[in-house]
C-alpha positions in Angstrom: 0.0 0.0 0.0 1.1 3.5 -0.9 0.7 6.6 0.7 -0.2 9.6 -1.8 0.4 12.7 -0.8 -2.9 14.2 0.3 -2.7 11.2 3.1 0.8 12.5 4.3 -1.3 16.3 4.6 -3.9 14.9 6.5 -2.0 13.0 8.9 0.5 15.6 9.5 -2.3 18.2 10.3 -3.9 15.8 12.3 -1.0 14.9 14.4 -0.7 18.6 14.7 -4.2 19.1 16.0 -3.5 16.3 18.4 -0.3 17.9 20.1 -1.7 21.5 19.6 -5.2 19.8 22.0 -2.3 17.9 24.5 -0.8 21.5 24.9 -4.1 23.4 25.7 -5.0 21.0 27.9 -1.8 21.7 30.1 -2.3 25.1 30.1 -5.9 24.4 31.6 -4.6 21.9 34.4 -1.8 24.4 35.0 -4.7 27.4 35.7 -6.7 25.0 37.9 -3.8 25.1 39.9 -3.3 28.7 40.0 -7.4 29.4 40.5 -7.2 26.4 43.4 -4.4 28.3 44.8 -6.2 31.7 44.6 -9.2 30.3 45.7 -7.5 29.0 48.9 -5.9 32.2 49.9 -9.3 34.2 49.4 -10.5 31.2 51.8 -8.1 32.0 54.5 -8.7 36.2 54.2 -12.1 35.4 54.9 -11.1 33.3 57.8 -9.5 36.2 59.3 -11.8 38.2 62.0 -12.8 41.8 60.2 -11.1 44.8 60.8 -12.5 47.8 62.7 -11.7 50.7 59.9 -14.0 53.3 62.5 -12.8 57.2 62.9 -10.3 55.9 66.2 -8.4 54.0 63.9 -8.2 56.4 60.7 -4.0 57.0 59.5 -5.1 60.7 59.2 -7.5 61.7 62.1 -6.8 59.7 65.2 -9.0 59.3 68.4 -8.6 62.9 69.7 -9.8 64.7 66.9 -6.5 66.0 65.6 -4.2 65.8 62.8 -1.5 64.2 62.5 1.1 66.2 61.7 2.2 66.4 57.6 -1.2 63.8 57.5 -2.9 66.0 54.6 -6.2 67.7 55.7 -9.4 68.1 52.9 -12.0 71.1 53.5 -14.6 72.3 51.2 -14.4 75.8 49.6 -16.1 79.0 51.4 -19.7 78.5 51.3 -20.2 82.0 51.5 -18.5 84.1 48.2 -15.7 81.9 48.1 -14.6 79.9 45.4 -16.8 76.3 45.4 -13.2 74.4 44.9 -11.9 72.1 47.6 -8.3 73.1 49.6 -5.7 70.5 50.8 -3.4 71.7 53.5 -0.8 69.5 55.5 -1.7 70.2 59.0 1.5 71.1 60.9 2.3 71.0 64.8 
């Protein structure tokens, strides 16, 4: 029996298609890894008890009230005739 050359094409491609489908389907086991991996550490964050992000323990404004110092301070623009823009200003000590 004798191969003609159309056989040859259609066997090379589909031994191509065969190794190109192997390959994908590494890459996919290789991301169910990663997403199993993800998964697990979003798992454990939500393990952790949840923070208390309230106004005593804000970086910028702790308990008392005041700035800290270089900690930059936001206020809204003179209400009365002033310009409606917003000011930042470092508060200093």
């Amino acid at each position: 029996m004798r191969l003609n050359r159309r056989d040859v094409l259609l066997a090379t491609a589909a031994l191509i298609l065969a190794s190109l489908c192997v390959w994908a389907g590494s890459c996919q086991l290789d991301r169910l890894g990663q997403r199993r991996a993800r998964n697990a550490a979003v798992a454990a964050r939500l393990a952790l008890p949840p923070l208390n992000v309230g106004r005593e323990t804000s970086p910028t404004r702790p308990a008392s009230g005041a700035s800290l110092p270089g900690a930059p301070t936001i206020s809204p623009g003179s209400a009365c005739g002033g310009s409606a823009a917003s000011t930042v200003r470092l508060a200093s000590r």
